[in-house]
BALOBA-1460 file (C-alpha; in Angstrom, 3 decimals):
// residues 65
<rec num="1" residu="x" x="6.929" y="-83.863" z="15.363"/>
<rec num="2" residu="x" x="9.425" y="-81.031" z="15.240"/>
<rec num="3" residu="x" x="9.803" y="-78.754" z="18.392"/>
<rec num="4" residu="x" x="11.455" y="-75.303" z="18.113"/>
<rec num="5" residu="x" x="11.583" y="-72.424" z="20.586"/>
<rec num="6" residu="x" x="11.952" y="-68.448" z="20.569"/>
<rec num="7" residu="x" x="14.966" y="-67.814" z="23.570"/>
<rec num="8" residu="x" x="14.107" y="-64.584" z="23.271"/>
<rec num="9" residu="x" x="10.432" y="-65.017" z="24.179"/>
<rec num="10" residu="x" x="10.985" y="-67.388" z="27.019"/>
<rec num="11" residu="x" x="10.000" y="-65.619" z="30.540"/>
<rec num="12" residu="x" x="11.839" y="-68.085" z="32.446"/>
<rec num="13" residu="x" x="8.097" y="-69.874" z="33.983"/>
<rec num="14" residu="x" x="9.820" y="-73.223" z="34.190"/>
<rec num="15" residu="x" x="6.144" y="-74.988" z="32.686"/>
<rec num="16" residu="x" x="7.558" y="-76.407" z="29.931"/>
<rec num="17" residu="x" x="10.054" y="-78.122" z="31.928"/>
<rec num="18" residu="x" x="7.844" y="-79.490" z="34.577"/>
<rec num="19" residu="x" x="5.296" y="-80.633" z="32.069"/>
<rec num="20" residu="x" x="7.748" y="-82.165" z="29.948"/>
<rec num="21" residu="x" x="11.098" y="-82.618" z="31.169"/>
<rec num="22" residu="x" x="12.070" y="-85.172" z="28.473"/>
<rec num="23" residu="x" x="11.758" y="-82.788" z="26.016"/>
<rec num="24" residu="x" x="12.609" y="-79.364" z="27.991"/>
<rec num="25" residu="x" x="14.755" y="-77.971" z="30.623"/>
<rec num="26" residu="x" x="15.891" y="-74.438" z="31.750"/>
<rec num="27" residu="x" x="19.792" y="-72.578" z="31.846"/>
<rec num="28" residu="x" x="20.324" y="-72.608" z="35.464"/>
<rec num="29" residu="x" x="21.675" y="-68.853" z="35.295"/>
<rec num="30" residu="x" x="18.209" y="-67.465" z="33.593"/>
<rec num="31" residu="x" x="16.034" y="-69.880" z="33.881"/>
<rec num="32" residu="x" x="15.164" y="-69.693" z="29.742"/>
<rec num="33" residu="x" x="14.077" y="-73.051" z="27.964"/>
<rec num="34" residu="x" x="16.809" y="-75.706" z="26.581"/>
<rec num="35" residu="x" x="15.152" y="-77.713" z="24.153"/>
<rec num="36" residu="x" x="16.409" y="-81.268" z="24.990"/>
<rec num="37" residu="x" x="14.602" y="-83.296" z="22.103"/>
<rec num="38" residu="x" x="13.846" y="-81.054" z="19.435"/>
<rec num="39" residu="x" x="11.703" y="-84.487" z="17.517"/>
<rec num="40" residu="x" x="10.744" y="-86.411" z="20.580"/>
<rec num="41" residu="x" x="9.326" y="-90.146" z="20.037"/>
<rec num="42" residu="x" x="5.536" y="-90.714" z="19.533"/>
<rec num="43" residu="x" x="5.357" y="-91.399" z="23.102"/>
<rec num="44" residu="x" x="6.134" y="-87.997" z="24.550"/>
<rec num="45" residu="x" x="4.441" y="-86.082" z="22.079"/>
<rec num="46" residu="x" x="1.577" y="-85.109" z="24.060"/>
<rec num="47" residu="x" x="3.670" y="-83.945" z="26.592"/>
<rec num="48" residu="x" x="5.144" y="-81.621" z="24.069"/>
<rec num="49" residu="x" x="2.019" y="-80.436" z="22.970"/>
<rec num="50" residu="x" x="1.063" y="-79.698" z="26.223"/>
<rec num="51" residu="x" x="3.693" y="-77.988" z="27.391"/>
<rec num="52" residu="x" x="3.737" y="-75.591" z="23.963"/>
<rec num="53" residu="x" x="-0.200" y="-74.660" z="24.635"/>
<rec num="54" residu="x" x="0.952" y="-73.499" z="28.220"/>
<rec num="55" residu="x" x="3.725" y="-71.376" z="27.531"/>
<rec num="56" residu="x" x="2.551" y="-68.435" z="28.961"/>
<rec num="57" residu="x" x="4.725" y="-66.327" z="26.185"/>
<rec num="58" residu="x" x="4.327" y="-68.771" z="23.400"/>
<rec num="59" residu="x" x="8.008" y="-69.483" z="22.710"/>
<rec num="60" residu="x" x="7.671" y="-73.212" z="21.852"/>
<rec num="61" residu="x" x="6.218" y="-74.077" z="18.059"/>
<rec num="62" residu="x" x="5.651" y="-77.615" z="17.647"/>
<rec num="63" residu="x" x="4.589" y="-78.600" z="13.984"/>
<rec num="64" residu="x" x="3.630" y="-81.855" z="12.538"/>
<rec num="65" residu="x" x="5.677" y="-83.601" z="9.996"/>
């Protein structure tokens, strides 16, 4: 799995964090998305993909490889 994100599409909503906060986390002074763990283990890869289907502004691609 390979995780990438759009800064500049991030509204700040904080789900990706909550809903995976081994792989995300937000800039304390905007609240946009950090990526952590851009190829998170097998383990948290659900997480991931849950996280990128409820981005409310679809800033986190996760693809495959």
């Amino acid at each position: 799995m390979l995780i990438t994100i759009n800064e500049e599409e991030c509204c700040s909503s904080g789900i990706c964090a909550m809903t995976a906060p081994d792989v995300f986390d937000q800039r304390d002074e905007d609240g946009v998305v950090v990526l952590l763990n851009p190829e998170p283990e097998p383990a948290l890869h659900a997480e991931a993909q849950k996280a990128a289907r409820s981005c409310p502004s679809l800033a986190i691609d996760v693809q495959e490889v």
